[in-house]
C-alpha positions as CSV (number, residue, x, y, z in Angstrom):
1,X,-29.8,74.9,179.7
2,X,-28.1,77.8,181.4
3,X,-25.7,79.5,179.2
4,X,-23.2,81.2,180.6
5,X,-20.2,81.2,177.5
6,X,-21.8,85.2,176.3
7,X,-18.0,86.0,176.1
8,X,-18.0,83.5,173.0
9,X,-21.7,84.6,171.9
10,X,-24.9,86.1,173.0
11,X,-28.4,85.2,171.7
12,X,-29.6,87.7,169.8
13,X,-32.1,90.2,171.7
14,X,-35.7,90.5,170.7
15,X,-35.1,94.0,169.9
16,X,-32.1,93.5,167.7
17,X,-34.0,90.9,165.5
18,X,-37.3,93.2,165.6
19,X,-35.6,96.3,164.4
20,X,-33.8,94.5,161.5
21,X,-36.2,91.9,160.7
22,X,-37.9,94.1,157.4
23,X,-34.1,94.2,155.9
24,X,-34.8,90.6,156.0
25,X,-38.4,91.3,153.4
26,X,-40.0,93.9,152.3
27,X,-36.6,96.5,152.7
28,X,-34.2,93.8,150.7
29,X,-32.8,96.4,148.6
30,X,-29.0,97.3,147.8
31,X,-28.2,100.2,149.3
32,X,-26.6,101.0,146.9
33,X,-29.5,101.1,144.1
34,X,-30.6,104.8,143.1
35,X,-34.5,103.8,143.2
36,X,-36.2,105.2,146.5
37,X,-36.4,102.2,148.4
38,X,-33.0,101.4,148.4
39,X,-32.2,105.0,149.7
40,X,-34.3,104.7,152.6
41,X,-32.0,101.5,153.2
42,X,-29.0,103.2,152.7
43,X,-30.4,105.9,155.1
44,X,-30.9,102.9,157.8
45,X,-27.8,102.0,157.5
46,X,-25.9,105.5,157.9
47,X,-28.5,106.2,160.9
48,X,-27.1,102.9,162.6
49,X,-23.5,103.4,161.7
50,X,-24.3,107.5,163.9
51,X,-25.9,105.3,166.5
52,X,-22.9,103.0,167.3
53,X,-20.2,105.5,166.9
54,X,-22.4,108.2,169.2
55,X,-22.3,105.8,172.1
56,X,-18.7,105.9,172.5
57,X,-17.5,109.4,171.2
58,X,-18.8,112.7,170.2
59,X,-18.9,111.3,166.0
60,X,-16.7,114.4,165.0
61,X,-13.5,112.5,165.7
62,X,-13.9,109.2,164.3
63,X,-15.7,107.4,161.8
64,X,-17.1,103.8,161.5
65,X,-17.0,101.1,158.9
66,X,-19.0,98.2,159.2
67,X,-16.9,94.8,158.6
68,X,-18.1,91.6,158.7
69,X,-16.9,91.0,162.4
70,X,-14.2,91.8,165.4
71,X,-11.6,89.7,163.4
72,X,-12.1,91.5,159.8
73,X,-11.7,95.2,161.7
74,X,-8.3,94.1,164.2
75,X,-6.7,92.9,161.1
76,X,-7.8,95.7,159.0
77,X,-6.7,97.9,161.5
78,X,-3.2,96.1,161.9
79,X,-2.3,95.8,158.2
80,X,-3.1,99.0,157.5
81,X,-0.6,100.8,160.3
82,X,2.3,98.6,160.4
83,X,3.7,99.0,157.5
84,X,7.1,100.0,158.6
85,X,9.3,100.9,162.3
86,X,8.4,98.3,164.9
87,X,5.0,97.8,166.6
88,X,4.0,96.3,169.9
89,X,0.9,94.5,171.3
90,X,0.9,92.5,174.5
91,X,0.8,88.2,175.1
92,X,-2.7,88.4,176.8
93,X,-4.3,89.9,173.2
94,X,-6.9,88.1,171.3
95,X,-6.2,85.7,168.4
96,X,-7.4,88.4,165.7
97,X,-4.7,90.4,167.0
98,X,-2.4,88.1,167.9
99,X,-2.1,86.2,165.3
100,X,-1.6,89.5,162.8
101,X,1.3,89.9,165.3
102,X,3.1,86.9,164.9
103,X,2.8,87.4,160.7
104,X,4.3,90.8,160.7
105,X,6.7,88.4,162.7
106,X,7.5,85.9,160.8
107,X,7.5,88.4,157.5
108,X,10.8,89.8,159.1
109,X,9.3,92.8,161.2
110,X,10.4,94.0,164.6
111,X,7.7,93.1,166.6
112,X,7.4,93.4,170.6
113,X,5.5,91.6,172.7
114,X,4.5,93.1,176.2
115,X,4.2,90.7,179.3
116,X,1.0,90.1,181.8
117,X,0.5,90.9,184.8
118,X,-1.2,87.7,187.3
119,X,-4.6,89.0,186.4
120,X,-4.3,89.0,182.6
121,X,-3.8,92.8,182.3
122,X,-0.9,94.3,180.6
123,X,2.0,95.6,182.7
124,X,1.8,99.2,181.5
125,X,5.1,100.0,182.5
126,X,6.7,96.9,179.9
127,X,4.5,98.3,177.3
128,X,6.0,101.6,177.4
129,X,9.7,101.1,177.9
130,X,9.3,99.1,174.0
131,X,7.5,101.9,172.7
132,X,10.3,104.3,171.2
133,X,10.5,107.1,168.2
134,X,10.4,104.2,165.7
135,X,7.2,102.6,166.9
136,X,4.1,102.7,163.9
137,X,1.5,100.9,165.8
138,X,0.6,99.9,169.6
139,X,-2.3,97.5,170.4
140,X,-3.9,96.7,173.7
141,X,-7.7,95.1,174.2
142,X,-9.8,97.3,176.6
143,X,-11.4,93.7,178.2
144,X,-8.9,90.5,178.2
145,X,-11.5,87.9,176.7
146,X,-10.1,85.2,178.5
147,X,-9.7,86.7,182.2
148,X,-11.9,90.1,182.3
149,X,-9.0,92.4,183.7
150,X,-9.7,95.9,182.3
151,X,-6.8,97.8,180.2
152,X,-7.1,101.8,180.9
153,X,-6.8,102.1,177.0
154,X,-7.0,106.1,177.1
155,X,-4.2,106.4,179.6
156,X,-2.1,103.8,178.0
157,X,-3.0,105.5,174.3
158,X,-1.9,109.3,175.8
159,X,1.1,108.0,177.2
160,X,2.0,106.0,174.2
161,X,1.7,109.3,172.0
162,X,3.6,111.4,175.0
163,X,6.5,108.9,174.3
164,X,6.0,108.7,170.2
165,X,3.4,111.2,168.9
166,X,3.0,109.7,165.7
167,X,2.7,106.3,167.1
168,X,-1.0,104.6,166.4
169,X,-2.9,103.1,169.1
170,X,-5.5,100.6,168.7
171,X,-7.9,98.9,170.9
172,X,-9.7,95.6,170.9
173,X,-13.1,96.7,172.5
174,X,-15.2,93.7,171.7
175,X,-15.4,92.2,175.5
176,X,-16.1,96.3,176.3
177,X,-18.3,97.7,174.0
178,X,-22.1,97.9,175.7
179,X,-20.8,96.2,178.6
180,X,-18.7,98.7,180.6
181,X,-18.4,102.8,180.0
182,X,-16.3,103.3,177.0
183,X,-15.6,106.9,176.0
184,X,-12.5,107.2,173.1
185,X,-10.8,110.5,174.1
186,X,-9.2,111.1,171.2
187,X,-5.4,109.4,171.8
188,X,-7.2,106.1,171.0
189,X,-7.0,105.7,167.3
190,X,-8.5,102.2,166.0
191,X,-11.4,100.7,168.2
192,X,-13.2,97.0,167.2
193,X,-16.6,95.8,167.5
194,X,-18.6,92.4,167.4
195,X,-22.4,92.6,167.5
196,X,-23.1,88.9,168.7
197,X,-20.9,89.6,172.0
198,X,-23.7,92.2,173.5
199,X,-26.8,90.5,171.6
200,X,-26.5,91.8,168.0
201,X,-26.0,89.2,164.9
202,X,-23.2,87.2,164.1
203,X,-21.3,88.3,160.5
204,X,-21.3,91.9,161.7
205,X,-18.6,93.7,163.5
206,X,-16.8,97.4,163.0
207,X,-14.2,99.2,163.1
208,X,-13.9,102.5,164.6
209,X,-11.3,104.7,162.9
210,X,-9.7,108.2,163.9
211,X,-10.5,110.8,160.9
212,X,-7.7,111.3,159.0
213,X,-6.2,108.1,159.4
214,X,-5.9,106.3,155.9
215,X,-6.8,102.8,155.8
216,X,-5.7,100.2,153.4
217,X,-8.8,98.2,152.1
218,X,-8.7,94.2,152.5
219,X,-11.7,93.8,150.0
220,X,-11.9,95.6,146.7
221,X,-14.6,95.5,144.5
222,X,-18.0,98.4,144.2
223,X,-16.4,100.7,146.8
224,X,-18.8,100.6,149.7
225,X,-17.8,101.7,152.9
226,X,-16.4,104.8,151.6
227,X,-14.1,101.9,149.3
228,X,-12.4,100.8,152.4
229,X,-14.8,97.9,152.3
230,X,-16.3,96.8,149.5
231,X,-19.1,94.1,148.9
232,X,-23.0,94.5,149.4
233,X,-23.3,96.0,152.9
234,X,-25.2,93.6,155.8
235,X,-28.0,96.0,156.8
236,X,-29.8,93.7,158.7
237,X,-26.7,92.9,160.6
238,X,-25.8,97.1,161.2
239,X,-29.5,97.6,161.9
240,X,-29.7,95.0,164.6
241,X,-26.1,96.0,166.0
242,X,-27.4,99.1,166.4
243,X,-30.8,98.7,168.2
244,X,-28.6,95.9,170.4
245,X,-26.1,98.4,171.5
246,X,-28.6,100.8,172.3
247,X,-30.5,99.0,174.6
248,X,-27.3,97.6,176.6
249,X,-25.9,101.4,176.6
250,X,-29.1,102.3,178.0
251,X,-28.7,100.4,181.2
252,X,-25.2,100.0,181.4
253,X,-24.4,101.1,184.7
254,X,-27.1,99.3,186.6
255,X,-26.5,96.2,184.8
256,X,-22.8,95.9,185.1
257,X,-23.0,96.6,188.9
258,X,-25.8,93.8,189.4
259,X,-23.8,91.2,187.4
260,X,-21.0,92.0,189.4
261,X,-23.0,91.4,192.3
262,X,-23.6,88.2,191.4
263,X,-20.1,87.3,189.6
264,X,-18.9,87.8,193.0
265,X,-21.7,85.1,194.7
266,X,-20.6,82.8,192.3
267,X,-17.1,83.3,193.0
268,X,-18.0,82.8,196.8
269,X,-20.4,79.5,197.0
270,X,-17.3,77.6,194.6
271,X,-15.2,75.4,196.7
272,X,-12.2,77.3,197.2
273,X,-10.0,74.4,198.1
274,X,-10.6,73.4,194.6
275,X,-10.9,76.3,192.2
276,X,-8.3,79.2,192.1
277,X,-9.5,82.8,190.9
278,X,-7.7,84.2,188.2
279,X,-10.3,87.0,187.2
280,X,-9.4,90.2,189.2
281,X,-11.9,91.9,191.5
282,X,-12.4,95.0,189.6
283,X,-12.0,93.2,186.0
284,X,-15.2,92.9,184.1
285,X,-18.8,91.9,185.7
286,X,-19.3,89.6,182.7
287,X,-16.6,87.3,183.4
288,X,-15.3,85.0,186.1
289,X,-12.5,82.7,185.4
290,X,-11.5,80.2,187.5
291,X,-9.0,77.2,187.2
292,X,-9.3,73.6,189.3
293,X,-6.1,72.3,190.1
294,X,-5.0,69.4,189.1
295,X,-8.3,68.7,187.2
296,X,-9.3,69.2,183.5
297,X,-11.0,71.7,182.0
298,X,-12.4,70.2,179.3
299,X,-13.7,66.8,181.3
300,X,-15.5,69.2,183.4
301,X,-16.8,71.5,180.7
302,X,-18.7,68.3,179.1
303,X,-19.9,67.1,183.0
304,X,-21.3,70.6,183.1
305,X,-23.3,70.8,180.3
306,X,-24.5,67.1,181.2
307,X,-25.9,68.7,184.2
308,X,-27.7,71.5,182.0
309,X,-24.7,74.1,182.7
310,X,-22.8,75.4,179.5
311,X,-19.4,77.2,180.5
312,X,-16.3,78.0,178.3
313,X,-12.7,76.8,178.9
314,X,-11.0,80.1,177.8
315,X,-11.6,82.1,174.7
316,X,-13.2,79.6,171.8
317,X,-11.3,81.0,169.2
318,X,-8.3,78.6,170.5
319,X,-10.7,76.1,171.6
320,X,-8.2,72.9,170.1
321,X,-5.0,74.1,172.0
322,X,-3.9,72.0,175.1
323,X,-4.1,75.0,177.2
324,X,-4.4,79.1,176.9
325,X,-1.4,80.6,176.3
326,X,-3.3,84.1,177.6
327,X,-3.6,82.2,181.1
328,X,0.2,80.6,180.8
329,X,1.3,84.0,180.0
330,X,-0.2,85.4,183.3
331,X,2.6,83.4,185.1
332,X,0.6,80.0,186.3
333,X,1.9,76.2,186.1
334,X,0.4,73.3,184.5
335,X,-1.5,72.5,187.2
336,X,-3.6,75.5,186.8
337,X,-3.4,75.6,183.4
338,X,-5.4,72.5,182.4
339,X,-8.4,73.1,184.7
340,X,-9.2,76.5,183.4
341,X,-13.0,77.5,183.3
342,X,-14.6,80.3,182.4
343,X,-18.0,81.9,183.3
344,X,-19.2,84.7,181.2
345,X,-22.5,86.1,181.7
346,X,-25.3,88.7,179.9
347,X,-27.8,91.3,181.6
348,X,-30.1,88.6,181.7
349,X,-27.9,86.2,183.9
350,X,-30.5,85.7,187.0
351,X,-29.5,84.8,190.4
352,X,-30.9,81.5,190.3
353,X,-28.7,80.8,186.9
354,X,-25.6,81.7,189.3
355,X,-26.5,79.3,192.5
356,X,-27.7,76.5,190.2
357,X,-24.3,76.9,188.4
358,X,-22.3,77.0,191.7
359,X,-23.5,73.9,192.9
360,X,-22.9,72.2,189.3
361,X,-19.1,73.0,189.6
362,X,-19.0,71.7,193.0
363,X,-20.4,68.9,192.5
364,X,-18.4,68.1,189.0
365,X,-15.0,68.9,190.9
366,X,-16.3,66.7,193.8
367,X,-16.9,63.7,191.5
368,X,-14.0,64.0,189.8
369,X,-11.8,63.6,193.3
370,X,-14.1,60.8,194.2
């Protein structure tokens, strides 16, 4: 099978599991047991919280706590800074976002939603005429799961606090983090993780926070996490995270421009009097989503994988909706809208992966005409 849906999830790397497989055995303990074992574990797990927060900031600025994935830290993250004024996000954000958005929404708040621009990106300019001296809470993804267009979160996050200075920023990274450069300058105040998007395990995300910034816990119990979240802590999970994001950081550069490479080859053996791009140029290297008109997704999502070729529709999260609002939001008709498909790759994606997969598509559009 050639899998090419990492935008939903990535197979764990052998590293990943090889680093964190003795918190599976012999280095069980609570880290939060006094007896010297379970120091050494706790010890682990501070070393690989350092490790994931080093990689995208200088660690004097911020502070991580591990969560149990992208959605626990984008709602923690949320609920913890609007808690009065307005706050605004954009229509192309994730459902862990979004869907905190519409409940401040429906609970009465003032809550403003930016549009897209064609290529799922937010128009920066919308965003910034809502933002006034009011505003608690701003939130824009760095990577739009569902299209790849790239948000310049640093830019939008200074000019957000030029406007509002005490205005919070936040930024979904999970489509970002290990798979382009990522550097939090400072203005950016909230930044979420998912290990299983970049080859770590699945149950463990994070949340990076701003020092300084108080956060209101969504799980009480024995205070770990500095009591912001509480429950017996998933070293194996932060561990593997860690060894997973070191090893994509580590090439980073030379792999996003060689899956770019071949995201574009893709892009040019597909029949383009069938399949419309709607993934920009310079959006991510890891994703390529295209739409055939008139046709369904769906049907030719299920032809694919009878052909040994596993693609997504659009994120998985909103899997049972007729159609995405992200990709209705960016402006395109129902004819575009139901034949959505989306190609989302790893460092591992090969060039043979890529032809093979071209010529599946063609051939399922082809049948489907015929």
């Amino acid at each position: 099978m050639i899998y090419f849906d990492h935008a939903a999830t990535s197979p764990p790397l052998h590293s990943a599991l090889k680093s964190a497989e003795c918190y599976l055995d012999e280095c069980f303990y609570n880290p939060s047991a006094r007896y010297a074992g379970a120091r050494d574990v706790s010890l682990a797990l501070e070393h690989a919280r350092e490790t994931l927060l080093r990689l995208v900031s200088d660690g004097f600025a911020y502070t991580l706590v591990f969560t149990s994935g992208g959605t626990e830290a984008d709602n923690t993250a949320i609920f913890s800074a609007a808690k009065r004024g307005n706050v605004v996000t954009d229509e192309g954000e994730h459902a862990a976002v979004y869907e905190c958005f519409k409940s401040l929404k429906a609970a009465g708040g003032d809550v403003r939603f930016a549009p897209l621009g064609r290529d799922g990106a937010v128009n920066a300019e919308a965003l910034i005429s809502l933002v006034d001296d009011k505003t608690t809470l701003v939130s824009v993804m760095h990577v739009n799961n569902e299209t790849g267009a790239i948000n310049d979160i640093n830019a939008l996050a200074k000019r957000v606090k030029e406007k509002n200075p005490r205005c919070l920023f936040m930024s979904d990274g999970v489509q970002s983090y290990g798979k382009i450069p990522v550097y939090l300058n400072g203005a950016v105040d909230f930044y979420t993780l998912s290990a299983h998007k970049i080859g770590g395990m699945k149950g463990t995300g994070a949340l990076i926070v701003k020092k300084g910034i108080a956060l209101t816990p969504r799980l009480f119990g024995g205070g770990q996490e500095g009591g912001l979240r509480s429950g017996t802590e998933n070293v194996f999970g932060a561990v593997g995270f860690a060894a997973a994001a070191q090893e994509r950081f580590a090439a980073l550069s030379e792999n996003a421009a060689r899956i770019s490479a071949l995201r574009e080859t893709l892009w040019e053996m597909l029949n383009q009097n069938v399949f419309v791009r709607i993934s920009p140029e310079h959006g991510s290297p890891y994703i390529l989503t295209v739409a055939a008109k008139g046709m369904r997704g769906e049907v030719l999502q299920r032809m694919l994988w009878e052909k040994g070729v596993a693609v997504g529709t659009g994120s998985a999260c909103n899997s049972k909706k007729p159609f995405s609002r992200v990709i209705a939001a960016c402006g395109y008709q129902s004819d575009v809208l139901g034949g959505v498909l989306r190609a989302s790759f790893s460092p591992e994606t090969s060039e043979e992966e890529i032809v093979f997969c071209a010529h599946a598509m063609n051939e399922c559009a082809a049948q489907w005409k015929a």
